[in-house]
C-alpha positions in Angstrom: 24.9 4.3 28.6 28.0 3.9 31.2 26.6 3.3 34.9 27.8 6.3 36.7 28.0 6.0 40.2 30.1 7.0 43.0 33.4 5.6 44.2 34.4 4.9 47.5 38.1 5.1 48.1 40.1 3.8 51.3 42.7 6.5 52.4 45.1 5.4 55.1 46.8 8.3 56.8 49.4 8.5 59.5 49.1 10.8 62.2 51.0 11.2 65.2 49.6 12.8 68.4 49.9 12.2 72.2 47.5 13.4 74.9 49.1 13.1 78.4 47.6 11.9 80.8 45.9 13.8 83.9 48.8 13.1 86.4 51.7 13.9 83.7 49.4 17.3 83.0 49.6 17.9 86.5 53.4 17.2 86.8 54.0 19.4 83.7 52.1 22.6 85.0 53.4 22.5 88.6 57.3 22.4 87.3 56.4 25.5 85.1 54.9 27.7 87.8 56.7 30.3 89.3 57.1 29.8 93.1 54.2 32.4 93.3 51.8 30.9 91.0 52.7 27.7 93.0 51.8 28.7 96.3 48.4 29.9 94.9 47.5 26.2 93.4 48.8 25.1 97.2 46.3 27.2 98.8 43.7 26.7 96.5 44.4 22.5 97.2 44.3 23.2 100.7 40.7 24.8 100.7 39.5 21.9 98.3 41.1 18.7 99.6 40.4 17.6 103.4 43.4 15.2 103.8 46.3 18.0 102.4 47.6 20.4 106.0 50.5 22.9 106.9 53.3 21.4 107.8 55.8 23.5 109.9 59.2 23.3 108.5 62.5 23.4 110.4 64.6 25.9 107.6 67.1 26.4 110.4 69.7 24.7 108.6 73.9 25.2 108.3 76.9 24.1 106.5 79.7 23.6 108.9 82.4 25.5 106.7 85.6 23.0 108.9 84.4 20.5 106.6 84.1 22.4 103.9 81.9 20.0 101.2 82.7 16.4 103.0 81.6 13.1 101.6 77.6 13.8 103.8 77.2 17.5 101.8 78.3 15.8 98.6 76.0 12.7 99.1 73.1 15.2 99.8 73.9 17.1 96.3 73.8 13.8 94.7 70.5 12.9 96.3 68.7 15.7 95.8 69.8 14.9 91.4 68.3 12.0 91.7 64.8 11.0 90.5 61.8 11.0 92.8 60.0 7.9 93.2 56.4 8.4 94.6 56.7 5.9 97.3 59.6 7.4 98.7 58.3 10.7 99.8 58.9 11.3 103.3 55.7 10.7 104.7 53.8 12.2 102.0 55.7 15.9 102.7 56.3 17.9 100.5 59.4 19.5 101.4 63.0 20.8 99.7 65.6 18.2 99.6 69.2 18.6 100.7 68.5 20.8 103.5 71.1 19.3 106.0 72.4 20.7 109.4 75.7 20.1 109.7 76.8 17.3 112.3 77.8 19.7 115.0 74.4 21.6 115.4 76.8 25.1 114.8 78.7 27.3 112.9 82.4 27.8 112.9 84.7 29.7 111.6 84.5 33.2 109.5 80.9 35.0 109.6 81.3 34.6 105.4 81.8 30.9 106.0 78.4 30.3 107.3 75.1 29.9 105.3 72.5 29.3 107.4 68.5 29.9 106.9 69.0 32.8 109.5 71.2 34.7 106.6 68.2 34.5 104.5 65.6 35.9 106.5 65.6 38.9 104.2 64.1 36.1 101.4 60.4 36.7 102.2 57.8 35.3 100.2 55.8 37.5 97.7 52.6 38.5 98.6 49.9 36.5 96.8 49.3 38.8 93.5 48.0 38.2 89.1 51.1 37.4 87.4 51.5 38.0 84.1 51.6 34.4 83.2 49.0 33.7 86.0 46.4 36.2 83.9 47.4 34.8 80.7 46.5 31.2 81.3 43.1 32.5 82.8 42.7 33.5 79.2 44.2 30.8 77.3 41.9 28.6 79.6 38.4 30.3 78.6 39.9 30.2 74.9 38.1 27.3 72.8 41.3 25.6 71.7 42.1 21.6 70.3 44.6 19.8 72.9 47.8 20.7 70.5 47.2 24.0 70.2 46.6 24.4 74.1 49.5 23.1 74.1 51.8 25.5 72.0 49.8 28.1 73.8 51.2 27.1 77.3 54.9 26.7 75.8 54.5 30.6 74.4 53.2 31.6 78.2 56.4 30.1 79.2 58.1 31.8 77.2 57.0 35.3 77.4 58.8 37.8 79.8 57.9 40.3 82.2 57.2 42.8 80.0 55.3 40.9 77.5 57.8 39.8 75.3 58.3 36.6 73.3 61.8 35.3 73.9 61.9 31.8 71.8 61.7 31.8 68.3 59.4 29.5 66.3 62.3 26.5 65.5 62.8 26.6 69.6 58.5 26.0 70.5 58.3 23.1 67.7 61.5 21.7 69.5 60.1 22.1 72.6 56.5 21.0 72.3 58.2 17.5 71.3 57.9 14.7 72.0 54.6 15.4 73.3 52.9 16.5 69.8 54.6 17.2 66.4 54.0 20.5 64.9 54.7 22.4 61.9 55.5 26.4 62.1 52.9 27.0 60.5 50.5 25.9 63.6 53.1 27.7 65.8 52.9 30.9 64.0 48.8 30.6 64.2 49.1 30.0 67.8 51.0 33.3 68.2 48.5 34.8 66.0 46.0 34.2 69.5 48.5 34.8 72.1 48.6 38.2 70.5 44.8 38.7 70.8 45.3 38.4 74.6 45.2 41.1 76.9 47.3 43.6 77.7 47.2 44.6 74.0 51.0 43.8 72.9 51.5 40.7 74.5 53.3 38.1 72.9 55.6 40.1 70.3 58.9 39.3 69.2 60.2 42.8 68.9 59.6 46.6 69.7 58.1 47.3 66.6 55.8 44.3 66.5 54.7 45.5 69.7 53.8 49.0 69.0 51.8 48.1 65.8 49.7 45.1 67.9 48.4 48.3 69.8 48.1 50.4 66.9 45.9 47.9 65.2 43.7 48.0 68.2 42.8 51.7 67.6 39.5 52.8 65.5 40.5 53.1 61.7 39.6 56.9 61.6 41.7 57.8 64.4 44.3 60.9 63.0 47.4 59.9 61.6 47.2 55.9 62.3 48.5 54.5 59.1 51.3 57.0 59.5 52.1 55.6 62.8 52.0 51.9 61.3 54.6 53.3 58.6 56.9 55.0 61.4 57.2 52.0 63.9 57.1 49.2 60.8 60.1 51.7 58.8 61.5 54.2 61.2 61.6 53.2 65.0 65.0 53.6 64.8 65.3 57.0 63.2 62.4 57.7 65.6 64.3 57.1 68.8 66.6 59.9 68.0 63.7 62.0 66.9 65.2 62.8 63.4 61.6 63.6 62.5 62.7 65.3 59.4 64.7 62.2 58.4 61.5 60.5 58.5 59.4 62.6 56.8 61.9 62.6 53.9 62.3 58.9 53.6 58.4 58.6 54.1 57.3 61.3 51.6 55.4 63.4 54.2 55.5 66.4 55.8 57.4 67.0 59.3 54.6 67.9 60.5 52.2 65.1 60.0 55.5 62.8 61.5 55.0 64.6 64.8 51.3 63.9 64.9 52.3 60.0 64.2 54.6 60.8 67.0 52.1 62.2 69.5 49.6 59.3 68.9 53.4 56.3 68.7 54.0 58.0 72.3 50.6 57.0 73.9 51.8 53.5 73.4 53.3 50.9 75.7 56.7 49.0 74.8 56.6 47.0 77.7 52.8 46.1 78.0 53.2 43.0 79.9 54.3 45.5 83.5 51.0 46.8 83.5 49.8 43.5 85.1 52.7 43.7 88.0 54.5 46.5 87.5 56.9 46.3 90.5 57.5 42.8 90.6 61.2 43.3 89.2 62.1 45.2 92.2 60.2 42.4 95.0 61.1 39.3 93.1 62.2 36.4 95.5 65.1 34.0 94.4 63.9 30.2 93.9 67.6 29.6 94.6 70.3 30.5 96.1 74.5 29.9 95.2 77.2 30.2 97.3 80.8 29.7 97.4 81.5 27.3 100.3 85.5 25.9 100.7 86.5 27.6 97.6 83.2 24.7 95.4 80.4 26.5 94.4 76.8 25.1 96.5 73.5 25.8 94.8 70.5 25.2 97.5 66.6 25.9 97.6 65.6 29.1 98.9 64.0 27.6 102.3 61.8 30.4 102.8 59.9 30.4 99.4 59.5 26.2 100.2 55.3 25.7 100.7 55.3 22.9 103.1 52.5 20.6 102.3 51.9 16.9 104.4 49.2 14.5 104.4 46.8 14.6 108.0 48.4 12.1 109.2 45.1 10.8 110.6 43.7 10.5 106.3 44.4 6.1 106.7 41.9 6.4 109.9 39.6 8.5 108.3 39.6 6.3 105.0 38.7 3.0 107.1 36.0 4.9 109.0 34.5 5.4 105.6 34.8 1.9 104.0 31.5 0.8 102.6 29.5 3.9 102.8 28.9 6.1 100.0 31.4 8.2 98.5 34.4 6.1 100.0 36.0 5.7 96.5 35.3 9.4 96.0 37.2 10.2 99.4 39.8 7.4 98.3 40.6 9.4 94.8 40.5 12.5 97.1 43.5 11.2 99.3 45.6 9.8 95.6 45.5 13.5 94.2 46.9 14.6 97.7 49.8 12.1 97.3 50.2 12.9 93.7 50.4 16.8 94.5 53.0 16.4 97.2 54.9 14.3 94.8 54.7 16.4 92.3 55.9 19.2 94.1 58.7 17.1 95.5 60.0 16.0 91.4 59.3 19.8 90.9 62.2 20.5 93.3 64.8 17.8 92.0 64.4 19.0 89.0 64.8 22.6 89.3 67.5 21.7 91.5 69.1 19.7 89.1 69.0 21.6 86.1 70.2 24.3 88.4 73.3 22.9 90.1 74.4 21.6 86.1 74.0 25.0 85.2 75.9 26.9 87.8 78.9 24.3 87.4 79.2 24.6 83.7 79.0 28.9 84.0 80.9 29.0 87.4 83.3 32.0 85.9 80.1 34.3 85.2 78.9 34.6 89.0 83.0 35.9 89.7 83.4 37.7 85.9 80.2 38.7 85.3 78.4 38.1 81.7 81.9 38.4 80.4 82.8 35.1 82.2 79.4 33.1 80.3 80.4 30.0 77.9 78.1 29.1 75.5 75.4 26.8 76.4 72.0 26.2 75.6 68.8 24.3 77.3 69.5 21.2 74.8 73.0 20.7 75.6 72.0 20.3 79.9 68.8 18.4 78.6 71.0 16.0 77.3 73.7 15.6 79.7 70.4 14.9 82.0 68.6 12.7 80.5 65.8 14.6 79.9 63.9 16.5 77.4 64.6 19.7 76.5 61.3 20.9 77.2 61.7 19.7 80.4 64.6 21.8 80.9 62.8 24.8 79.7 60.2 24.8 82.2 62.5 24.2 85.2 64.3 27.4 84.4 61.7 29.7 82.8 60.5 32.1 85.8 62.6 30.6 88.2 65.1 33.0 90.1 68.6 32.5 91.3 70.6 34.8 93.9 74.0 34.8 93.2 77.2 37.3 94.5 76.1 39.6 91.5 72.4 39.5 92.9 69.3 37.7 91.7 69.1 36.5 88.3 66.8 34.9 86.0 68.0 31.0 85.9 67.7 31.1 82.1 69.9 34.1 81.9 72.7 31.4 82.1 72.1 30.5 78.3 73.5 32.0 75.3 74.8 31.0 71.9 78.1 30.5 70.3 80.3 32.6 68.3 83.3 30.7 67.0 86.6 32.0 67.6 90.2 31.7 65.7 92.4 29.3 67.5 90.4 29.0 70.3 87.1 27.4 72.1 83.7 29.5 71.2 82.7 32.3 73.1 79.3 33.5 74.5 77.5 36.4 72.6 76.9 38.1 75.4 80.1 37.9 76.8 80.9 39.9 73.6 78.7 42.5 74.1 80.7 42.9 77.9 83.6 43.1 76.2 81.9 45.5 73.4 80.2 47.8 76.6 84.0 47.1 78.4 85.6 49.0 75.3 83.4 51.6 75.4 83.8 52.2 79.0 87.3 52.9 78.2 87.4 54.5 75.5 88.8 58.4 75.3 85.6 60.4 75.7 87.0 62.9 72.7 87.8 59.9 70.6 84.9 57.6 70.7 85.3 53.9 69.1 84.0 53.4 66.2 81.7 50.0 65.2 84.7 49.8 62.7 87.5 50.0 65.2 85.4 47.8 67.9 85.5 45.2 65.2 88.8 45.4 64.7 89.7 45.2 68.5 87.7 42.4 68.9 89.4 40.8 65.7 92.6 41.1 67.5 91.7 38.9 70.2 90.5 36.2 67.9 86.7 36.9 68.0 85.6 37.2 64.5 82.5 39.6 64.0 80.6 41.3 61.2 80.5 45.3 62.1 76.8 44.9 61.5 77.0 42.3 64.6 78.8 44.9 66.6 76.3 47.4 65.5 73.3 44.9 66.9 74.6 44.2 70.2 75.8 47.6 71.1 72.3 48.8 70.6 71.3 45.9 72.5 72.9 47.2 75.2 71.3 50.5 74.6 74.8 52.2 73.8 74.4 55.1 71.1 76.7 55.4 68.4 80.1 56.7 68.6 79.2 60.3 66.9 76.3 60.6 69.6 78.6 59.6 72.5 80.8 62.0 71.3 78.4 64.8 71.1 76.7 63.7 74.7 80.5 63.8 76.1 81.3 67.8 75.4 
């Protein structure tokens, strides 16, 4: 009889992960914050840690425009791109670099000349409030979840919107969660899969319909007309917003009125679920930034009245000798290196927003005179890279961080958009398409509405190649009916 037994095989496997360590965590999370969600985890390090004070800060700062940007300005800019290094920080202050007075204590010349913190008084700081992202990571943090997915969770925070949206696609999160941890899209996608369990119900879709059936799904299975409803917003959302009920009902083999009972129960939903947390905040939002053309060169500073002034007591090195060989001096010891390491991660926190900021603005200088019709392409890999730095990096210096520019204030990341090649020429922006799309239609004779068809073809004519369905997807983008409708609206 054969000896049966059992065999034990050896099977090597390779697999990569990285677990940052607790200062890099911290560095990570403060960049990403909004300047709101920052000044919370500064008041909350206050109450907690005895050696962290207010420090007053002098934001009375001005550019003297008779010497327009001279080699001092310039050398400032050029500082302030520079990496922090810890030991460097002005005596442990947290405070916005490249806030210079000019040599002459004054102003001169025309009123529109003169940037000083006095012309920003109207910037004031948000009151403390639960931002969507803020309520968000509350749940993601009482959410039993392995270190990689924790961390594709706080890359889709990032990423969602005001109103709850999702705005990166699955390609951009497994780029961006590198070189940190390597995923598949297939962990990504599973990670959505929770975001979207969150509260408010909605939260973390990619689209309006996607929305819309995340709160259907939430309603009891016997409720009237629900599967209907999951038909209308999956098939018909479309149709639906121009209530062509019967359309509906044709194409969905059902009666009309059955569709308006879907409708009645569709209409109770929210598209934008994520403005039930702060529903005004659109209308108060405070610029982390601020641009402005000074001697004809465009000057990107920190908004100095959003800047949380942190320092060091500066009696902590007394205090830490007094407690030398009693108990809990290393504790008070490790107290004082997370107070250095908080100020100097705030302080890297502002280089790099600044950075990524004034790169920005120089490479899109023609949108904040032409508008969105002005934007080149660009995207947060391309100033990663002409940085040094990962792309990741980039996407959490500009995601929730605010700019005010001529135009008024803007999302930083509004500054990137893809390419569409062009005939004989350098690529063009796809939203400066759709301004010269919405520009056409603008013009166009109000009895004699353009067509997708004929759009195409003007657009054609100016070397931009498009597919009429393309023309079609950003002109509802842009919430524009079709040319039949705008002729109907127009008599």
């Amino acid at each position: 009889m054969a000896n049966q037994g059992y065999s034990v095989n050896q099977v090597l496997s390779h697999k990569q992960t990285t677990i940052l360590a607790p200062q890099l965590q911290q560095g990570v999370r403060v960049l990403q914050l909004s300047s709101t969600e920052l000044q919370s985890e500064i008041d909350a390090a206050l109450m907690e840690n005895p050696f962290l004070e207010k420090m007053e800060m002098d934001t009375g700062f001005e550019i003297n425009p008779d010497s327009g940007l001279t080699q001092e300005d310039k050398r400032s800019l050029e500082q302030a791109a520079r990496p922090v290094d810890s030991t460097t920080i002005h005596g442990y202050a947290a405070k916005p670099p490249a806030l210079n007075r000019s040599d002459s204590g004054t102003a001169s010349g025309t009123k529109s000349d003169v940037w000083s913190a006095s012309s920003l008084d109207f910037l004031q700081e948000m009151p403390g409030e639960l931002t969507l992202h803020a309520f968000l990571r509350q749940q993601a943090n009482a959410t039993p979840l392995d270190n990689k997915q924790h961390y594709i969770l706080e890359i889709l925070i990032d990423s969602v919107n005001d109103k709850g949206y999702l705005r990166a696609t699955i390609d951009e999160i497994v780029q961006l969660a590198m070189p940190e941890y390597v995923v598949t899209r297939i962990e990504v996608a599973r990670v959505i899969t929770i975001l979207q369990d969150f509260e408010p119900v909605g939260v973390g879709a990619r689209t309006s319909s996607e929305c819309l059936l995340l709160q259907l799904k939430e309603m009891p299975v016997q409720t009237q007309g629900l599967e209907l409803a999951k038909e209308i917003v999956s098939r018909s959302l479309l149709q639906l917003a121009q209530k062509k009920y019967q359309e509906i009902a044709l194409d969905l083999g059902q009666t009309k009125a059955d569709v308006q009972r879907a409708v009645v129960l569709i209409c109770q939903l929210n598209p934008f679920p994520g403005l039930q947390i702060s529903p005004s905040r659109e209308e108060r939002i405070a610029p982390d930034l601020v641009v402005k053309k000074v001697r004809g060169s465009w000057v990107v500073r920190l908004n100095p009245n959003l800047a949380p002034a942190i320092s060091i007591h500066h009696e902590s090195n007394e205090l830490l000798k007094l407690a030398r060989g009693h108990d809990g001096y290393q504790k008070l010891k490790q107290t004082l290196q997370d107070a250095k390491l908080l100020l100097s991660n705030i302080e890297k926190r502002y280089q790099t927003i600044l950075r990524v900021a004034m790169l920005v603005i120089e490479k899109q200088a023609d949108s904040l005179e032409q508008g969105e019709a002005g934007l080149k392409p660009l995207t947060q890999k391309e100033i990663a890279g002409m940085l040094g730095i990962h792309v990741s990096t980039v996407s959490r210096a500009v995601n929730d961080k605010y700019i005010l520019t001529p135009a008024g204030v803007v999302e930083l990341r509004s500054f990137f958009c893809s390419a569409i090649s062009r005939s004989g020429a350098e690529a063009i922006s796809s939203r400066a398409i759709q301004a010269q799309i919405k520009d056409l239609i603008e013009q166009e004779p109000a009895e004699k509405p353009l067509s997708d068809n004929k759009i195409t073809s003007v657009l054609k004519q100016r070397g931009i190649k498009v597919a009429r369905r393309t023309v079609m997807k950003y002109r509802e983008q842009l919430g524009i009916p079709a040319s039949p409708q705008r002729r109907v609206s127009a008599q």
